[in-house]
C-alpha positions in Angstrom: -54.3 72.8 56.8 -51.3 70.9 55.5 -51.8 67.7 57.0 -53.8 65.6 58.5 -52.8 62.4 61.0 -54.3 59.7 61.1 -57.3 58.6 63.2 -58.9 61.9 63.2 -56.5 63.8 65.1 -55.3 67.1 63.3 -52.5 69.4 63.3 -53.4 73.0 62.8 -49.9 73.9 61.7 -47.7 71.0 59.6 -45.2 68.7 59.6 -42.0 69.6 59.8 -39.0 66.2 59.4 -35.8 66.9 61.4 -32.8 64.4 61.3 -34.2 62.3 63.6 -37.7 62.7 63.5 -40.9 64.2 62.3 -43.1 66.5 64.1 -46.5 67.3 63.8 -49.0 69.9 65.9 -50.8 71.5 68.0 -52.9 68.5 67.4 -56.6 68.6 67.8 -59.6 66.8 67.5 -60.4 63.1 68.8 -63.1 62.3 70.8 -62.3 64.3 73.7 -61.0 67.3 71.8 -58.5 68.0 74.3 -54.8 66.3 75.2 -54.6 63.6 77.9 -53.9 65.1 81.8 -54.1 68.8 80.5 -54.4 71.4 83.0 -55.8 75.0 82.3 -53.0 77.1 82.2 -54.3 79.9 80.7 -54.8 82.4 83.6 -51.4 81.9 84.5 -50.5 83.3 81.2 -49.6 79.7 79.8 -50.4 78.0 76.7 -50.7 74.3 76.3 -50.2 72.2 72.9 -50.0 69.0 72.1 -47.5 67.7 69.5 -46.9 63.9 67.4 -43.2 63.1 66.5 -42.6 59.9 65.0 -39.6 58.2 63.3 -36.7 55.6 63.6 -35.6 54.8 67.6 -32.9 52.6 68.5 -31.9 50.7 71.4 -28.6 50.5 73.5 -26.4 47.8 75.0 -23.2 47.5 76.8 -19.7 47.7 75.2 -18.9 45.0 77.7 -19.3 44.0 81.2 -22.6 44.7 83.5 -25.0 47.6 84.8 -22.5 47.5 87.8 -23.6 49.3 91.1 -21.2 52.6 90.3 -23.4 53.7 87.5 -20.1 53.9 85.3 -21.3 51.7 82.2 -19.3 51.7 79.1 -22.8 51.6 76.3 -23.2 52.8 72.6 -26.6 52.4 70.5 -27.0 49.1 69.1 -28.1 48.2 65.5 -32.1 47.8 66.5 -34.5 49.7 65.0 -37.4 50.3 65.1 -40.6 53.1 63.9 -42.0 54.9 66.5 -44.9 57.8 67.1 -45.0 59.0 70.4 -46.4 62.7 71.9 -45.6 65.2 74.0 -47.4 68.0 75.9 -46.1 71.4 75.9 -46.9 74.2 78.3 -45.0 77.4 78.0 -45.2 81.0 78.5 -47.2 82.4 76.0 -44.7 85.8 76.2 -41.3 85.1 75.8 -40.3 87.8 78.6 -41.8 85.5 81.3 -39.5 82.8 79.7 -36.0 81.8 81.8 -34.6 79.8 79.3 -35.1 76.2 80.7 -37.1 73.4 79.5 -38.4 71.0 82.3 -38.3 67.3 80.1 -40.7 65.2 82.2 -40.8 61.6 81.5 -44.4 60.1 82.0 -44.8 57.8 85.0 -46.6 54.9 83.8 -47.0 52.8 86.6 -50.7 52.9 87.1 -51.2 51.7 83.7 -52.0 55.0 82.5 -49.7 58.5 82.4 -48.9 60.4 85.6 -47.2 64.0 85.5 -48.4 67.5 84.5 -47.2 70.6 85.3 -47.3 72.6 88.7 -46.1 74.6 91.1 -42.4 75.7 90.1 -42.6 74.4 86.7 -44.9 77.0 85.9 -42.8 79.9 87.5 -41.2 80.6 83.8 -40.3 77.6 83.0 -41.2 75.5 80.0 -42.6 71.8 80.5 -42.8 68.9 78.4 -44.2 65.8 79.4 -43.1 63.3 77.1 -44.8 59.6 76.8 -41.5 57.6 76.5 -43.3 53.9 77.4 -45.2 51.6 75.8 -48.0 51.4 78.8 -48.8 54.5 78.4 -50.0 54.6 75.2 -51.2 50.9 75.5 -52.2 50.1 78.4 -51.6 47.4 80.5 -52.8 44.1 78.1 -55.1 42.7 80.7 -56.3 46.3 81.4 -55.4 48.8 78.8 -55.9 52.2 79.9 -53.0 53.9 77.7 -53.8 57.0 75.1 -55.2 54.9 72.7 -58.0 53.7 74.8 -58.6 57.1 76.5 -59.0 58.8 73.0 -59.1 56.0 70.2 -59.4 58.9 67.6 -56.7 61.1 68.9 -54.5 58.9 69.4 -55.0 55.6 67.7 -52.2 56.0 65.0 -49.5 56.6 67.9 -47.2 53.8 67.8 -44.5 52.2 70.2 -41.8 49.0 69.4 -41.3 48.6 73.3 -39.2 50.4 76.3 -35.6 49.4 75.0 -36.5 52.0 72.6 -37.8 54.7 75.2 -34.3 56.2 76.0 -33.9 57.1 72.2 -37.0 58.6 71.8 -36.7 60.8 75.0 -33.7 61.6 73.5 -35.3 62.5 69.8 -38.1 64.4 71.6 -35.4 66.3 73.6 -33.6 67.8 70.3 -36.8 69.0 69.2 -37.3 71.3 72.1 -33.6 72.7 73.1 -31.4 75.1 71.8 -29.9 73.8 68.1 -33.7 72.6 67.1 -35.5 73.6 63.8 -38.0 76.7 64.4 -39.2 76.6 60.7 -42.7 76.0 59.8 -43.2 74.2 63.7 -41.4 75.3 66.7 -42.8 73.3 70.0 -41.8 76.3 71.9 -43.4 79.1 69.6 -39.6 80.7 69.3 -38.8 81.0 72.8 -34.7 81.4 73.3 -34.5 77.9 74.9 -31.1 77.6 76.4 -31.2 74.7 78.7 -33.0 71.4 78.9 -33.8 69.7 82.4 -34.8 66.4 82.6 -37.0 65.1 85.2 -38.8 61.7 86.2 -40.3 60.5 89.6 -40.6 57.2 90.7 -41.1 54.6 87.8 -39.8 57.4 85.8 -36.9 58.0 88.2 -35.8 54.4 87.7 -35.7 55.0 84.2 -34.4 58.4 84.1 -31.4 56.6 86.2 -30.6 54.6 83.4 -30.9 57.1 80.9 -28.1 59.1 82.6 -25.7 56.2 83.7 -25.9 54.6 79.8 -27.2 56.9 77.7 -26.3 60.2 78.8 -22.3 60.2 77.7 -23.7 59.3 74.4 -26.3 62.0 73.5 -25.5 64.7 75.7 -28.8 66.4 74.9 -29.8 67.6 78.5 -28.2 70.0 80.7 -29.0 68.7 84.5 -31.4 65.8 85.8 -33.5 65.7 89.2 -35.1 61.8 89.8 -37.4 62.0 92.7 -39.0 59.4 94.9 -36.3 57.6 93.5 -35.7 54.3 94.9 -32.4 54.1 93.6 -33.1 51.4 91.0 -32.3 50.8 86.9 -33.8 49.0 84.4 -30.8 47.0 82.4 -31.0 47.3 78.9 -31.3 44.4 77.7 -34.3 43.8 80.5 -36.6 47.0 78.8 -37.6 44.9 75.4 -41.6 45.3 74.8 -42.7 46.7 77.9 -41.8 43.7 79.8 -42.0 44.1 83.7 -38.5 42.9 85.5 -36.8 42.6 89.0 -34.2 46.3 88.6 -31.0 46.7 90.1 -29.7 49.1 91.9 -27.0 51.6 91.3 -25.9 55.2 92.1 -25.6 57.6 89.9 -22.0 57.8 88.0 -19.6 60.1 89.9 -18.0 61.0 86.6 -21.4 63.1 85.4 -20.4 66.3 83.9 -23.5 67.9 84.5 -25.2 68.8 88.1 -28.4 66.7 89.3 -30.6 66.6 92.2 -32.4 64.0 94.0 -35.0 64.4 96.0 -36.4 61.7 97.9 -39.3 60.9 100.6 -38.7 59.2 104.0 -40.3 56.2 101.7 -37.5 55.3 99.5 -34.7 55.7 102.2 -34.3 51.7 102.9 -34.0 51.1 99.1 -31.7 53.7 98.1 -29.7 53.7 101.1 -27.2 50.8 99.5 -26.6 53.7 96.7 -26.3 56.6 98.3 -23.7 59.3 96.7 -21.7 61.4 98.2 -22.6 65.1 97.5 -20.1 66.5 95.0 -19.5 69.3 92.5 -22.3 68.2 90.3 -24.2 66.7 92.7 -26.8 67.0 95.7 -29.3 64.5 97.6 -31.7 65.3 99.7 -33.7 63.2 101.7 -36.8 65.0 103.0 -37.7 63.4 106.8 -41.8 62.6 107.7 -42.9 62.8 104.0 -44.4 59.8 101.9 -43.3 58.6 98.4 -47.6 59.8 97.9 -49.2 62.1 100.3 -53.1 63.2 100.9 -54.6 66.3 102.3 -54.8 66.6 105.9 -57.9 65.2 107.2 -60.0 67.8 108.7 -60.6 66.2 112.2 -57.5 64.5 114.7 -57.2 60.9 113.0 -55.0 57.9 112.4 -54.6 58.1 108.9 -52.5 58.1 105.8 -49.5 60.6 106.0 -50.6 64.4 104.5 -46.5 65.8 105.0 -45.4 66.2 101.2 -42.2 66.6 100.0 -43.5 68.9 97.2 -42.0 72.1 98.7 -38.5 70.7 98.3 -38.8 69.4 94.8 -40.3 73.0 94.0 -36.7 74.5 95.7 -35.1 71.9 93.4 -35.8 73.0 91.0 -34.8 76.4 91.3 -31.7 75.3 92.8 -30.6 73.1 89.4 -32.1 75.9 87.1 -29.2 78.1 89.0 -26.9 76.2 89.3 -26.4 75.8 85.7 -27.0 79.0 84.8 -25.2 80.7 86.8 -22.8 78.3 88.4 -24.6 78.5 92.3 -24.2 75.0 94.2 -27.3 74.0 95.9 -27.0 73.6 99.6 -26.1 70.2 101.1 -28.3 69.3 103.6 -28.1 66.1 106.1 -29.4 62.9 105.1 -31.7 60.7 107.5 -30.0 58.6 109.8 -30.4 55.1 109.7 -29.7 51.9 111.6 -28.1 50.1 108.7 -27.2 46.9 110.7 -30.7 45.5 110.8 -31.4 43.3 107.5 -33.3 45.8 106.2 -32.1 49.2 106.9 -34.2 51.1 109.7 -34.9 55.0 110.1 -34.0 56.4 113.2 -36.9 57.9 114.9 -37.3 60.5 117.8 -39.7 60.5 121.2 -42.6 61.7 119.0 -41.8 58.9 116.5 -40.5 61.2 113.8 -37.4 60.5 111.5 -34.1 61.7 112.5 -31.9 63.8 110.5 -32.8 64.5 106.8 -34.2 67.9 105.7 -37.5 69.1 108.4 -39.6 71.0 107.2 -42.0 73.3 109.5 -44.6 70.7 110.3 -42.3 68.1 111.4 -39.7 70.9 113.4 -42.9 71.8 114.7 -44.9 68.8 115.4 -48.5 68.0 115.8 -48.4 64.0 114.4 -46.3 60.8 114.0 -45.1 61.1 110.6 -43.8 57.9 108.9 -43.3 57.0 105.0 -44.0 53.8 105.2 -47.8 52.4 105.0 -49.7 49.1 104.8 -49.6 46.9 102.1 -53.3 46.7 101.9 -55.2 43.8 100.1 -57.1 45.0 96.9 -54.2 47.4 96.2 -50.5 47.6 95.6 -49.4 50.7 96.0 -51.0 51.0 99.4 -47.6 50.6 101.3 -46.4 54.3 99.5 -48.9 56.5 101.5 -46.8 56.2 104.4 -48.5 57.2 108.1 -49.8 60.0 110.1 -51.1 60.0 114.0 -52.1 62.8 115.3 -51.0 64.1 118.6 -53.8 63.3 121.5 -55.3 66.4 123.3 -52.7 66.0 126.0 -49.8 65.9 124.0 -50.2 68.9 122.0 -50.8 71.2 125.0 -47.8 69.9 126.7 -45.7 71.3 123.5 -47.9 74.4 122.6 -50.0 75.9 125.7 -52.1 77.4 122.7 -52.2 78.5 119.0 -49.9 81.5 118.9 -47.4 79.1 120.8 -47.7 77.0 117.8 -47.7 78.9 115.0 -44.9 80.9 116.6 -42.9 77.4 116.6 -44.3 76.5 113.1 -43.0 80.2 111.5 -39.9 80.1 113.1 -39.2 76.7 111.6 -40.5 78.0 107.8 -38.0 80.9 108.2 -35.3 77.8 108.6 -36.7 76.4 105.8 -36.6 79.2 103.2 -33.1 80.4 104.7 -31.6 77.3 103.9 -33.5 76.8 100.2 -35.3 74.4 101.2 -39.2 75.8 101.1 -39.4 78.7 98.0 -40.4 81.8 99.6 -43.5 81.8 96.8 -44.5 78.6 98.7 -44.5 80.0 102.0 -48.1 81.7 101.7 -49.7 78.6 101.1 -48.1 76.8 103.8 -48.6 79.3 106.8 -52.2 79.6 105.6 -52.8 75.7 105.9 -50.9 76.4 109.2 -53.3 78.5 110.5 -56.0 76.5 109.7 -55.1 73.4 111.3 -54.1 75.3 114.7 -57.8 77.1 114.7 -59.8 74.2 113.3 -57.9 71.7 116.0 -59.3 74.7 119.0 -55.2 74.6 120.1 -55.6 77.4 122.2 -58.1 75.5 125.0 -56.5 72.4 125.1 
C-alpha cells in the first residue's frame, strides 16, 4: 500500500497526479466500509469503486453582459482558486467486451441535503457510470442539518474538502478528464483500461439546473463531454456569480444555446412543463425534447388497492430510451425521434396543461398506461405542510368501477389496449424493448388484482 488518505480511508492502489488533479483509489475503509449510495452490481457482472481526486478548481464569470434567456453567454475562467477533494463512484463492466465505449457523468443531486443518483436501469446495459459529488451540500450537509459524506462516514470521508459551488463546474470538469478518452491509465485508471471513447453528462433536477449552466458557460470552454441529457429539468440556471459557498438563490431561466455543437436530450415530466415552457427549444440537429404526459417530476409504486393517491406513472422508461438514443446518435450519427410536446394554454398567468375527458394531459409522449387508461394522471401535487417537496409527486385517481368497464368490458380488453399501446411505444423509441417485460408484467398484475374482467 502506497498511500494512505487521511481520516482512515485507504486506497488499495496509489496516487497518481494528472495536470489538473490528483487521484486516489479504490478507497476503503471508514466506518461503514462501503461508498455512500452503493448498489450491488456484482451479479450483473459490474464492479463498483470509489475514487478521491483533489487539487486546484477555479471559478468562471462573464466576458461581459448577462446569463441572458438564449443560453448564448460569452464566459472564460476567472482568476479564483481554490483546493478542492471531492469523490466519485465508479461502476463499470468488469469485462471490457460488455463495454460500449460511453461514460454516463452523473452529477449528484443534492437537494435533500444529502446525494441522490446511482446507477440503474440503462446505465447498466454496458455503459460506464460515474456519479460525481460536484456540491458543497453533499459532502457538508446542510449547516442547520448536515447530512453530507462527512457526517454519513466521518472516517471515510472527513478529509474531503469543498471551497463552494462557483467551483463545482471546474471540478466536474477535472473529474471528467480523468475518466474519458486522453486520461492517464498508469498506476490508477478509474475505468480499469476500458477503451473509453465518449463521455455523457447527465443531471436531474437540481442537477439539471446546474448541468444547464455548465453547458451554456462552461461547455465552449472545456469541451470535455460528448452529449448532455438534463431531466426533470425545470429549465432554470444558477448565474455564476450567484453559486459562491453553497449559497441558495432565486435561478433564472434560459434555454439551452442553439449554437451547441454537440447533441442533447431533455427529458421532462408533466411537472416541470409550466416552468420550462418560457424556454422551450426548438428540436434541431443537436437537439431533442421530450416532454413525457401523466408522469411526476417523483413517482411511487402503484398502490395495491383503487385509491386517490400520489401519481405511480414514471417517466423512467423514456430517460432509459434516452439514453440509448444520445449514446447513438453520437456514435453513429442516428437522430433521435422528435416527438410532440404537451399542449398548453399559455394565456393564463401561469401556463396551464391541456387535459382530456378522463383528466389526462394532452399531447406530449403517452406511454401505455396513459394511451390506455385506468386513472387521472396529473404532475402536479399538494404543497403539504411538514414538507417541501410534496407538490413534485404529482396525482393519481383511479378510475371508479363504472368507468373502467365502460372502456374495458374485461381484462383481455385491457391488456389488449395496454399492448397495443407498448408496441407504439417501442416503435417509436420511446419504451426500450428490454423494458417492455417489466412493464406488461406490472400490466398484468394491476388488470387481475383490480378483478377487471367482472366489473
Amino acid at each position: 500500500m502506497r498511500k494512505v488518505a487521511l481520516s482512515m480511508a485507504f486506497c488499495l492502489g496509489c496516487s497518481v497526479a494528472t495536470n489538473a488533479a490528483t487521484l486516489t483509489g479504490p478507497i476503503t475503509g471508514g466506518e461503514r466500509g462501503e461508498p455512500f449510495s452503493a448498489v450491488d452490481v456484482a451479479k450483473l457482472g459490474y464492479v463498483s469503486e470509489e475514487f478521491f481526486i483533489e487539487g486546484q478548481a477555479n471559478t468562471y464569470e462573464l466576458v461581459e453582459g448577462t446569463h441572458t434567456p438564449d443560453g448564448k453567454w460569452e464566459s472564460k475562467p476567472s482568476d479564483n482558486k481554490a483546493a478542492f477533494k471531492t469523490r466519485m463512484l465508479v461502476v463499470r463492466p468488469s469485462e471490457s467486451e460488455r463495454f460500449n465505449g460511453t461514460v454516463i457523468v452523473f452529477w449528484l443531486n443534492v437537494t435533500a441535503g444529502f446525494e441522490l443518483g446511482n446507477a440503474a436501469g440503462e446505465s447498466l446495459r454496458g455503459y460506464a457510470w460515474v456519479g460525481v459529488s460536484a456540491q458543497k451540500i453533499g459532502i457538508d450537509g446542510f449547516p442547520q442539518d448536515p447530512q453530507g459524506l462527512k457526517t454519513w462516514d466521518p472516517e471515510r470521508y472527513g478529509s474531503l474538502v469543498h471551497p463552494g459551488d462557483a467551483y463545482s463546474y471546474s471540478m466536474f470538469t477535472q473529474v471528467a478528464r480523468l475518466l474519458g478518452p486522453d486520461r492517464h491509465k498508469d498506476s490508477i485508471d478509474p475505468m480499469g483500461g476500458l477503451d473509453v471513447e465518449r463521455l455523457i453528462a447527465v443531471g436531474a433536477s437540481q442537477s439539471a439546473n446546474r448541468l444547464r449552466t455548465y453547458i451554456n458557460g462552461v461547455h465552449h470552454i472545456e469541451k470535455v463531454f460528448d452529449g448532455y441529457i438534463p431531466f426533470i429539468d425545470f429549465g432554470r440556471v444558477t448565474p455564476f456569480a450567484s453559486a459562491i459557498d453553497g449559497e441558495r438563490r432565486r435561478s433564472n431561466r434560459a434555454s439551452i444555446r442553439a449554437d451547441l455543437e454537440v447533441p442533447t436530450i431533455v427529458v421532462n415530466s408533466e411537472t416541470e412543463v409550466p416552468s420550462y415552457y418560457g424556454v422551450r427549444e426548438e428540436d434541431s440537429d443537436q437537439f431533442r425534447y421530450w416532454e413525457v404526459a401523466g408522469t411526476s417530476h417523483v413517482s411511487v409504486p402503484r398502490p395495491a388497492e383503487p385509491s386517490s393517491g400520489q401519481n405511480w406513472l414514471a417517466y423512467s422508461p423514456v430517460y432509459n430510451a434516452a439514453i440509448r438514443h444520445l449514446h447513438n446518435w453520437i456514435k453513429d450519427g442516428v437522430a433521435p425521434p422528435k416527438m410532440p410536446r404537451i399542449e398548453v394554454n399559455s394565456e393564463s398567468q401561469i401556463p396551464e396543461v391541456v387535459r382530456d375527458d378522463h383528466g389526462n394531459a394532452v399531447g406530449g409522449i403517452r406511454l401505455p398506461d396513459l394511451e390506455a387508461p385506468s386513472a387521472a394522471h396529473s404532475g402536479f401535487g399538494i404543497r403539504q405542510e411538514g414538507t417541501r417537496f410534496g407538490f413534485l409527486y404529482g396525482t393519481a385517481v383511479d378510475f371508479d368501477k363504472e368507468k373502467l368497464s365502460s372502456l374495458y368490458p374485461d381484462a383481455e380488453t385491457y391488456l389488449e389496449a395496454w399492448g397495443a399501446a407498448l408496441s407504439r411505444s417501442i416503435d417509436e423509441g420511446m419504451v426500450l424493448a428490454e423494458d417492455a417485460a417489466l412493464m406488461r408484467d406490472q400490466a398484468t398484475q394491476w388488470a387481475t388484482r383490480l378483478n377487471v374482467e367482472e366489473m
